[in-house]
N, CA, C and O atoms as a GROMACS GRO file, in nm:
protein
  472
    1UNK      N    1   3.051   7.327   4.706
    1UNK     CA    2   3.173   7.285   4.773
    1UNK      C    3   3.294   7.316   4.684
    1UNK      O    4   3.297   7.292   4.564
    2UNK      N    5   3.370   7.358   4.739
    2UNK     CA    6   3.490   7.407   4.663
    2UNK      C    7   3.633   7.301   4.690
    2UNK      O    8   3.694   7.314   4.796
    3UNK      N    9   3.672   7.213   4.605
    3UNK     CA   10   3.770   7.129   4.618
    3UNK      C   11   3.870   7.149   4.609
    3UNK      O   12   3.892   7.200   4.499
    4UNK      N   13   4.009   7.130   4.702
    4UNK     CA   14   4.132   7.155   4.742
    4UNK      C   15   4.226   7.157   4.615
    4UNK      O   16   4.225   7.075   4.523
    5UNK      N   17   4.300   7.256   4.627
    5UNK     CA   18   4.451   7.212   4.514
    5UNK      C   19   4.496   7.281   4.590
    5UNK      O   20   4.449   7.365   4.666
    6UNK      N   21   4.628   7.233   4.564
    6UNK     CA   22   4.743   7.278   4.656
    6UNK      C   23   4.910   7.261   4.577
    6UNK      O   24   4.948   7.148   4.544
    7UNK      N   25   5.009   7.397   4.550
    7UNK     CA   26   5.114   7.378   4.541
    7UNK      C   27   5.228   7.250   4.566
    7UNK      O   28   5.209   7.248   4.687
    8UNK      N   29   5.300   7.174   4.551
    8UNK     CA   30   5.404   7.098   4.651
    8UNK      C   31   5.508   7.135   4.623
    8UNK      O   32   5.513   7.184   4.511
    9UNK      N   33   5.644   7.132   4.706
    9UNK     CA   34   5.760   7.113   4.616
    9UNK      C   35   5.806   7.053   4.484
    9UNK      O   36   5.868   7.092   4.386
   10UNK      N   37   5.744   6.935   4.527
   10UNK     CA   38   5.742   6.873   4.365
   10UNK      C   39   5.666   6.856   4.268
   10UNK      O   40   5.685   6.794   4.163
   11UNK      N   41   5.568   6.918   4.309
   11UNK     CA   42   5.463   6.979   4.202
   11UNK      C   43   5.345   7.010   4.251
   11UNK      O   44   5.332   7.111   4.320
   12UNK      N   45   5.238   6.925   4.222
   12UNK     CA   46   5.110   6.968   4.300
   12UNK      C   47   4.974   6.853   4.277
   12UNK      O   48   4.983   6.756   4.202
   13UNK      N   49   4.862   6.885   4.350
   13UNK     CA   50   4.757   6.773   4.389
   13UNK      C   51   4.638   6.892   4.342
   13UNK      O   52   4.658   7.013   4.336
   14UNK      N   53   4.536   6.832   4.315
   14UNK     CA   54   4.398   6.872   4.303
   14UNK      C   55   4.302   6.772   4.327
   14UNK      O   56   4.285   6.694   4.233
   15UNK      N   57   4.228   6.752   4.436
   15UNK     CA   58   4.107   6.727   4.448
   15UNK      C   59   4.003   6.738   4.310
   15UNK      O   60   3.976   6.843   4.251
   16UNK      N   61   3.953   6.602   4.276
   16UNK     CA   62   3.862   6.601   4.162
   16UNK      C   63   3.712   6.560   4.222
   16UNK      O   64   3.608   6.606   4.173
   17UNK      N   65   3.712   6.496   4.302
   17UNK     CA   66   3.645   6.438   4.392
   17UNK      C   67   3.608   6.399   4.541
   17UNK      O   68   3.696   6.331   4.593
   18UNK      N   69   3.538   6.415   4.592
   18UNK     CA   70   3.524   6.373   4.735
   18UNK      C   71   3.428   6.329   4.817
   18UNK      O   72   3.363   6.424   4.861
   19UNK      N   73   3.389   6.219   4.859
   19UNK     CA   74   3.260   6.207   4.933
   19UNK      C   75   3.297   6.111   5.061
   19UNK      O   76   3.404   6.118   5.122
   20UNK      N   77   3.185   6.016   5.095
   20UNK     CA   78   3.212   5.988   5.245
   20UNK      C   79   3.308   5.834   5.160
   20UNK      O   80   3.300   5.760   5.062
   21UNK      N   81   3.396   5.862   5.284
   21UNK     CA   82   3.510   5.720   5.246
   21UNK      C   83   3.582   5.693   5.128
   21UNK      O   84   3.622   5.584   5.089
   22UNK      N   85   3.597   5.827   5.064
   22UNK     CA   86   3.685   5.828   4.985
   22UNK      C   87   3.726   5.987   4.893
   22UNK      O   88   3.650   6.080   4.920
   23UNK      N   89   3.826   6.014   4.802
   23UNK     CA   90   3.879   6.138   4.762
   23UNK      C   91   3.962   6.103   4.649
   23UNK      O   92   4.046   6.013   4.657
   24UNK      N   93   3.942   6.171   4.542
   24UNK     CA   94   4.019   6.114   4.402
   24UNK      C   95   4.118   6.244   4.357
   24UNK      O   96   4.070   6.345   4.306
   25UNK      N   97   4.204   6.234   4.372
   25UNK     CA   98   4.326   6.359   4.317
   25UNK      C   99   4.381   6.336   4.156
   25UNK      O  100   4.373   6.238   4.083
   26UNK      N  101   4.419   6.423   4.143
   26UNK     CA  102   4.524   6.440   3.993
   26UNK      C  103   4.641   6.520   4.085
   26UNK      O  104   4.654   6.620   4.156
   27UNK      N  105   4.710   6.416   4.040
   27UNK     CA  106   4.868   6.422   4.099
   27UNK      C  107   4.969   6.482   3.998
   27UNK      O  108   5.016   6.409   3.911
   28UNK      N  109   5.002   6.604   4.006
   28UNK     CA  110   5.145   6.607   3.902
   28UNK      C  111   5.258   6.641   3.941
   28UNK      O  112   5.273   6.736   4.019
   29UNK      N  113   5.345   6.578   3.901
   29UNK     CA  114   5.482   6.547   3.954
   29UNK      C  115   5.571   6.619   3.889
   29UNK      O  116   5.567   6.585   3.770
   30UNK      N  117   5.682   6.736   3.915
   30UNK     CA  118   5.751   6.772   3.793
   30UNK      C  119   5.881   6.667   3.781
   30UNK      O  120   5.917   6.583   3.863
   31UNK      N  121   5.941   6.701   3.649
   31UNK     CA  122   6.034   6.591   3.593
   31UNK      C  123   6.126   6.621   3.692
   31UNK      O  124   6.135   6.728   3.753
   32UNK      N  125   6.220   6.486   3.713
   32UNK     CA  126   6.313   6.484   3.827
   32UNK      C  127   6.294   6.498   4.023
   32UNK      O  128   6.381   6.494   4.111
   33UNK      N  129   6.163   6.513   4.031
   33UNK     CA  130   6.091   6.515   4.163
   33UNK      C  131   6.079   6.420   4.228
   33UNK      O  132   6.111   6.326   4.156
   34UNK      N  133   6.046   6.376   4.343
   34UNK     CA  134   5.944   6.240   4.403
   34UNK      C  135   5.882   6.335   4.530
   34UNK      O  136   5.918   6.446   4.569
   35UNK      N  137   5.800   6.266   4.567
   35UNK     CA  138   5.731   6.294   4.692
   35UNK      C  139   5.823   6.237   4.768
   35UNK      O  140   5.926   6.171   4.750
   36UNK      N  141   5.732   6.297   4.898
   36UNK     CA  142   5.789   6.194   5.073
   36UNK      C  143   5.788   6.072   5.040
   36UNK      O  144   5.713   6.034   4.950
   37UNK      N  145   5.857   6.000   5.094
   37UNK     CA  146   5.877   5.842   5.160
   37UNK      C  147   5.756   5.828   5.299
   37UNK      O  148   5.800   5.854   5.411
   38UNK      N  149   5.600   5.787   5.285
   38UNK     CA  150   5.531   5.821   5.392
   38UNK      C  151   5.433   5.719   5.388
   38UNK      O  152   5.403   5.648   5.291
   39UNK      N  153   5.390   5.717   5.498
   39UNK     CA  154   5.262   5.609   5.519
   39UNK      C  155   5.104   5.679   5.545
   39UNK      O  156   5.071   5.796   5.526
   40UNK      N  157   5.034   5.580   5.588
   40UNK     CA  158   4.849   5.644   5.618
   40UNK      C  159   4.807   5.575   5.675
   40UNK      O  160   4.788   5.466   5.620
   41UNK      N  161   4.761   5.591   5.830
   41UNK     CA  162   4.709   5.512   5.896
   41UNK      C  163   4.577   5.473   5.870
   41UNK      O  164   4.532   5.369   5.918
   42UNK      N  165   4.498   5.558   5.784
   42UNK     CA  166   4.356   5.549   5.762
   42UNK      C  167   4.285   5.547   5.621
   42UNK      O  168   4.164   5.564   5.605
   43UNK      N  169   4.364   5.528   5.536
   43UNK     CA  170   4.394   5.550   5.354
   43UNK      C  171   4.421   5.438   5.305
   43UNK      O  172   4.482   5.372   5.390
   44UNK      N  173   4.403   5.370   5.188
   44UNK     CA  174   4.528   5.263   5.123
   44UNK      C  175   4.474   5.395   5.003
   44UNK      O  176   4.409   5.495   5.033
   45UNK      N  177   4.518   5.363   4.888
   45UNK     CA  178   4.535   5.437   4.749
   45UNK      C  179   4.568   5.367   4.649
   45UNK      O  180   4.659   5.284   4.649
   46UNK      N  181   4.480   5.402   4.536
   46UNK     CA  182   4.502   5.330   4.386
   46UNK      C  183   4.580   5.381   4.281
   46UNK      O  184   4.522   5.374   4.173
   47UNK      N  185   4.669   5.419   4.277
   47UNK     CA  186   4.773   5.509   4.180
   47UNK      C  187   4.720   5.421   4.018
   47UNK      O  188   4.704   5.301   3.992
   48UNK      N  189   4.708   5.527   3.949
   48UNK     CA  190   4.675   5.556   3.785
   48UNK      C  191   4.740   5.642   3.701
   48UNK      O  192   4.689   5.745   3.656
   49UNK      N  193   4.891   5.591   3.668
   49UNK     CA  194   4.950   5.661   3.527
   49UNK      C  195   4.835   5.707   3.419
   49UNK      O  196   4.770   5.643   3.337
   50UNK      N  197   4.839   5.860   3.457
   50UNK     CA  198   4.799   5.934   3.281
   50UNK      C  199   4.875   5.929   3.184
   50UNK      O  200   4.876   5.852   3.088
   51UNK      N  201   4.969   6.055   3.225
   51UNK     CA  202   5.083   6.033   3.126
   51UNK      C  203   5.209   6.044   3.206
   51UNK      O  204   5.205   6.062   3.328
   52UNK      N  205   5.327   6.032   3.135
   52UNK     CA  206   5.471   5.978   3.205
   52UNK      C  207   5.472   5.854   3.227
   52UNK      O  208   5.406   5.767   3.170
   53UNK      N  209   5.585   5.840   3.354
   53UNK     CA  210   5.648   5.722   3.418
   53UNK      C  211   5.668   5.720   3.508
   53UNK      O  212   5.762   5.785   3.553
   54UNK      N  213   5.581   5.633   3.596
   54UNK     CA  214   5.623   5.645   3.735
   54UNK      C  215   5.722   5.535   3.763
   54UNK      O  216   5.742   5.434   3.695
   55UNK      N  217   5.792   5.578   3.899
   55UNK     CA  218   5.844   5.480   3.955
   55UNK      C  219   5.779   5.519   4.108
   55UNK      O  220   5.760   5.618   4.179
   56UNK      N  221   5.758   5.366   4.107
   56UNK     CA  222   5.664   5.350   4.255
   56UNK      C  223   5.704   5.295   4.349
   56UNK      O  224   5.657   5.181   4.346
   57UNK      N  225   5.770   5.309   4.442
   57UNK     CA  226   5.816   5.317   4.568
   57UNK      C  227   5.692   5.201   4.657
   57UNK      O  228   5.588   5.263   4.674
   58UNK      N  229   5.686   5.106   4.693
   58UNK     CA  230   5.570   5.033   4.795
   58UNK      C  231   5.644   4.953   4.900
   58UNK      O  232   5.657   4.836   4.866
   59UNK      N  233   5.689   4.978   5.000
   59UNK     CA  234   5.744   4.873   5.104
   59UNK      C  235   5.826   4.860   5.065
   59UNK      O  236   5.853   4.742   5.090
   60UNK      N  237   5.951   4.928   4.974
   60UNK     CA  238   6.114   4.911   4.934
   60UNK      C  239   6.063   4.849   4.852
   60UNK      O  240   6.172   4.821   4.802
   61UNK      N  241   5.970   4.781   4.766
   61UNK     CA  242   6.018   4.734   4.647
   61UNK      C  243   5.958   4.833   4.541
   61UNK      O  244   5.859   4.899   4.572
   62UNK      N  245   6.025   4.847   4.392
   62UNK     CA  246   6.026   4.913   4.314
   62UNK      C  247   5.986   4.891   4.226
   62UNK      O  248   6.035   4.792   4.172
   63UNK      N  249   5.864   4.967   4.142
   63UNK     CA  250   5.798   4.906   3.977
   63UNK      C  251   5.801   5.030   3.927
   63UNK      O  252   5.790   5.135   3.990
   64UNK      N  253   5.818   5.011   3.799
   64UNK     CA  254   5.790   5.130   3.716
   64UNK      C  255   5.666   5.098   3.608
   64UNK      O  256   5.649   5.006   3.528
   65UNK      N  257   5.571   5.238   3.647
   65UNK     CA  258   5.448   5.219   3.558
   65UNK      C  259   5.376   5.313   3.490
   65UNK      O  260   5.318   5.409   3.542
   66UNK      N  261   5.382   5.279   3.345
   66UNK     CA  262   5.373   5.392   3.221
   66UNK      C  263   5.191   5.390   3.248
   66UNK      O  264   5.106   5.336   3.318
   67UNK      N  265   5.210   5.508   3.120
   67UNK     CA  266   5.025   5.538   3.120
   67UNK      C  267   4.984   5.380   3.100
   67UNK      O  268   5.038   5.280   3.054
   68UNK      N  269   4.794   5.430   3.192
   68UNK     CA  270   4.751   5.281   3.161
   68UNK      C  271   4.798   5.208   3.271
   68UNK      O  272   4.712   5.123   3.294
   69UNK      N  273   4.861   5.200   3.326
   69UNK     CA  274   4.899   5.103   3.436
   69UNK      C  275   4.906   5.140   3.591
   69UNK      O  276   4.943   5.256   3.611
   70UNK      N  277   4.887   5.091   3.664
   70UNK     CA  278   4.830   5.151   3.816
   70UNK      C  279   4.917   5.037   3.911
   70UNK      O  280   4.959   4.928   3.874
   71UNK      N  281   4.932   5.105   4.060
   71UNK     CA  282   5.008   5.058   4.170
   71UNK      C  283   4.878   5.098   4.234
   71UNK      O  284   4.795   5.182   4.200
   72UNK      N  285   4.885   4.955   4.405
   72UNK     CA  286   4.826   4.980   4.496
   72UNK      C  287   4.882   4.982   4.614
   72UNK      O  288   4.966   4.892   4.627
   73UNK      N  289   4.865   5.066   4.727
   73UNK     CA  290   4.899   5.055   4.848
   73UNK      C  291   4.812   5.078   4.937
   73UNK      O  292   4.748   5.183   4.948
   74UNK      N  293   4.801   4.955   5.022
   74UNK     CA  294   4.738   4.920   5.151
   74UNK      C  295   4.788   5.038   5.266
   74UNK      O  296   4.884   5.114   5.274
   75UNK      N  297   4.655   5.008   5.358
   75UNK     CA  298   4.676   5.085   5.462
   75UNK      C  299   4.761   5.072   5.583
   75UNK      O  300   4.728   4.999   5.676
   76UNK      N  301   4.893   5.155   5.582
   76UNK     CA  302   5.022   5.145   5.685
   76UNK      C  303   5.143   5.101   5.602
   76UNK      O  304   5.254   5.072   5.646
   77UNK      N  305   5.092   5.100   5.439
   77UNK     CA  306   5.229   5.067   5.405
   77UNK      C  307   5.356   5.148   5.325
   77UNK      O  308   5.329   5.186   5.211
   78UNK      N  309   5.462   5.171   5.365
   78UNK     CA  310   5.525   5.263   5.306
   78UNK      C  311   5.527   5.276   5.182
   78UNK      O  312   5.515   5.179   5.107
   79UNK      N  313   5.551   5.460   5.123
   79UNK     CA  314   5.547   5.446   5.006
   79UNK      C  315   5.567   5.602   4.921
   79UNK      O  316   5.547   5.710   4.975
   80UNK      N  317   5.609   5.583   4.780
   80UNK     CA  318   5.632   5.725   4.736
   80UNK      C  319   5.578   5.692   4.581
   80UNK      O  320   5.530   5.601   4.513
   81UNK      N  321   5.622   5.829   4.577
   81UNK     CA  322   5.613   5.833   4.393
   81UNK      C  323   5.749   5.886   4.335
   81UNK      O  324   5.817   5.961   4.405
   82UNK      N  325   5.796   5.845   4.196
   82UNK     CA  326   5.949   5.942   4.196
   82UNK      C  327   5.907   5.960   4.064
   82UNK      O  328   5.842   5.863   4.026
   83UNK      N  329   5.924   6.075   3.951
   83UNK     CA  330   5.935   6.084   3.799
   83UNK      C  331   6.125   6.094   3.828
   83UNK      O  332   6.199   6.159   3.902
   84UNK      N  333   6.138   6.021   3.754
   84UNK     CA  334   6.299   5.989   3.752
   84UNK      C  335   6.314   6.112   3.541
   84UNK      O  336   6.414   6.173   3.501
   85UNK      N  337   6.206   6.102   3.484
   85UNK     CA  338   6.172   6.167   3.358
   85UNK      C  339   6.214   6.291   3.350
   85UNK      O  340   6.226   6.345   3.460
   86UNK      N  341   6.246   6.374   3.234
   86UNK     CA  342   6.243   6.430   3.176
   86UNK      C  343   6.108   6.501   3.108
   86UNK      O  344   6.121   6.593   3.027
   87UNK      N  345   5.952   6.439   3.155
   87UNK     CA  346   5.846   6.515   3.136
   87UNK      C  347   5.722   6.576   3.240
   87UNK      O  348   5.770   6.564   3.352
   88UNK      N  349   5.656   6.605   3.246
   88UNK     CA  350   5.586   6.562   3.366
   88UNK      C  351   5.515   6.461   3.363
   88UNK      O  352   5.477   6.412   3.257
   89UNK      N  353   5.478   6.397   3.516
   89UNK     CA  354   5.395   6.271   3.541
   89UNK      C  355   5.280   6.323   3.610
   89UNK      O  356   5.288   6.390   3.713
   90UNK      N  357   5.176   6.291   3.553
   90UNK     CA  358   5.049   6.296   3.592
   90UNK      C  359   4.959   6.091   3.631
   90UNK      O  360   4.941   5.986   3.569
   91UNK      N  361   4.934   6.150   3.772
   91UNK     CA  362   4.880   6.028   3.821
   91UNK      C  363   4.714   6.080   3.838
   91UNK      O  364   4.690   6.200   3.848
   92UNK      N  365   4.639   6.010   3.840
   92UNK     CA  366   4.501   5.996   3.919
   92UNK      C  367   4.523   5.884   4.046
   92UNK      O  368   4.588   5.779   4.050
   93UNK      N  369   4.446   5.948   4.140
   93UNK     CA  370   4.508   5.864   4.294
   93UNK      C  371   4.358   5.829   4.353
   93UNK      O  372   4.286   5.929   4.356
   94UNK      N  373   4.314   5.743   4.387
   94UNK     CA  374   4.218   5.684   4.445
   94UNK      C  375   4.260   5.688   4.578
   94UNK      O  376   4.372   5.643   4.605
   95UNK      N  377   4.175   5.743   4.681
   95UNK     CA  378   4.163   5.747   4.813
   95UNK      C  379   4.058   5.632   4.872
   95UNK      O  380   3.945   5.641   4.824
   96UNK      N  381   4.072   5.552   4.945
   96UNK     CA  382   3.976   5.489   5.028
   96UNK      C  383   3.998   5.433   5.173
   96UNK      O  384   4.087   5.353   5.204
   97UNK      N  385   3.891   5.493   5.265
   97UNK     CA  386   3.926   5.463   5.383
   97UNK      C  387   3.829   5.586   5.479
   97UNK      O  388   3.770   5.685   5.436
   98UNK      N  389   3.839   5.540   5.606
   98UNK     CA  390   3.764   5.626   5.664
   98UNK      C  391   3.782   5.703   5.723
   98UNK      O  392   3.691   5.741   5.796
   99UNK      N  393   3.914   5.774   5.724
   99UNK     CA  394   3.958   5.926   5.695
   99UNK      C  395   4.093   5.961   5.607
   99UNK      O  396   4.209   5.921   5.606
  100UNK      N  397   3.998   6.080   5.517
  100UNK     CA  398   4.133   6.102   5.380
  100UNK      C  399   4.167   6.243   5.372
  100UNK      O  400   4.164   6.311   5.269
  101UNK      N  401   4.211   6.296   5.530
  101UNK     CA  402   4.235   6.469   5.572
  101UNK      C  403   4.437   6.422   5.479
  101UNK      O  404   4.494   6.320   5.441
  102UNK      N  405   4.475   6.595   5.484
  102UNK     CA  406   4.619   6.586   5.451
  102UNK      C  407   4.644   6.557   5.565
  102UNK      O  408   4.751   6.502   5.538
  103UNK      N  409   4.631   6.540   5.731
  103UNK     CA  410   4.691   6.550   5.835
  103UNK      C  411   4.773   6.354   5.885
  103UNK      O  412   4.851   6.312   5.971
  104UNK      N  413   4.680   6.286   5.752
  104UNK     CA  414   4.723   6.148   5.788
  104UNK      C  415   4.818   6.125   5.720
  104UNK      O  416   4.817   6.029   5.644
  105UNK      N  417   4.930   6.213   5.731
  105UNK     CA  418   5.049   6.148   5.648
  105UNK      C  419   5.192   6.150   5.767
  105UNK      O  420   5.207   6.250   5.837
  106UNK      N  421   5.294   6.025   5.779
  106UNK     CA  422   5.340   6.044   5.833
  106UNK      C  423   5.495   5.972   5.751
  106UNK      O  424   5.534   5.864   5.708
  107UNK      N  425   5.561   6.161   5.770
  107UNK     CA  426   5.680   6.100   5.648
  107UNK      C  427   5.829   6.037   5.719
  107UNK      O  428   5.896   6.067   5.818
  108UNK      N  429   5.842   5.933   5.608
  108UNK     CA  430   5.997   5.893   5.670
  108UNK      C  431   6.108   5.899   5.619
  108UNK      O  432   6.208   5.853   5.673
  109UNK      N  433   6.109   5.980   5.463
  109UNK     CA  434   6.171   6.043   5.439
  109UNK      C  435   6.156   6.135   5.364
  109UNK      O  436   6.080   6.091   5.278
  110UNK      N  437   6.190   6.283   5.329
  110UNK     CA  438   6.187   6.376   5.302
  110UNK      C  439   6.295   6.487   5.213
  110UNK      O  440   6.380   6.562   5.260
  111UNK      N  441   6.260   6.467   5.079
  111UNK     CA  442   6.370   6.552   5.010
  111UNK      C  443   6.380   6.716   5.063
  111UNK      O  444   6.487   6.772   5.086
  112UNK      N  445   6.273   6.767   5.075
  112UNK     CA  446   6.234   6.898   5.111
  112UNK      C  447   6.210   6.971   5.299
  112UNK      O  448   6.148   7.066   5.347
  113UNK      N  449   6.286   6.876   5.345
  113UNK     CA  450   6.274   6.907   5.483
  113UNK      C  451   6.184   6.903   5.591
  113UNK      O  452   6.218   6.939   5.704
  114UNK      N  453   6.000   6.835   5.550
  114UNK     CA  454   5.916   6.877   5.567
  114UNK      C  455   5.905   6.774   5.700
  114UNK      O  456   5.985   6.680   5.709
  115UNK      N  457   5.797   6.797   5.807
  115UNK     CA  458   5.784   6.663   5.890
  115UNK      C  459   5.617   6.649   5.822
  115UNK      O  460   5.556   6.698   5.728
  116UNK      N  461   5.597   6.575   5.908
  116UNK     CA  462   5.453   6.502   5.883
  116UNK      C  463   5.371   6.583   5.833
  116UNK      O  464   5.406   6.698   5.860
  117UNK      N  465   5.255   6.578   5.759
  117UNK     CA  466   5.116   6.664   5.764
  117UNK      C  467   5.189   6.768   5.707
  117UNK      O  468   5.132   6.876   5.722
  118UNK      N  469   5.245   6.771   5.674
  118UNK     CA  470   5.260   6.967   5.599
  118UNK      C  471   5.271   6.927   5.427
  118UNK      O  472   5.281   7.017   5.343
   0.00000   0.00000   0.00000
């Protein structure tokens, strides 16, 4: 089986893992980036600082969390990632739920123009 990586605007994802009801990524973020503002109808996710600083976006409220320290988000609840840094941020992302396709993302806001699923 050959596991997904994929370019983003703001950096990029790799699949490390995958089996039934769940999918584990390495997330890297370049400095000054964030992802979509987006939800998952069928996902929650365990966010895991490697290295950098995240700032974590969950339902409008805001934490910032260095290596070593992890954010969770439930399933349907809004949410992003931002490196506000000067280095890159590397996350490990825990997937769980009983479907973890790219097509379950639905964004509500968007630095890069994108709509849902892309």
């Amino acid at each position: 089986m050959t596991l997904l990586s994929e370019d983003r605007p703001w950096g990029s994802w790799h699949v490390l893992a995958e089996g039934d009801g769940y999918k584990v990524k390495r997330i890297e973020v370049n400095p000054h980036s964030r992802l979509s503002y987006q939800t998952h109808a069928h996902r929650a996710e365990h966010w895991v600082v490697v290295t950098g600083k995240a700032t974590c976006v969950i339902d409008g409220e805001t934490t910032i969390v260095g290596p070593g320290g992890c954010a969770d988000v439930a399933i349907g609840q809004a949410h992003r990632i931002i490196n506000d840094q000067d280095e890159d941020l590397v996350i490990v992302e825990i997937q769980r739920g009983d479907y973890t396709g790219e097509d379950d993302i639905v964004r509500l806001e968007d630095d890069y123009g994108r709509n849902s699923a892309q």
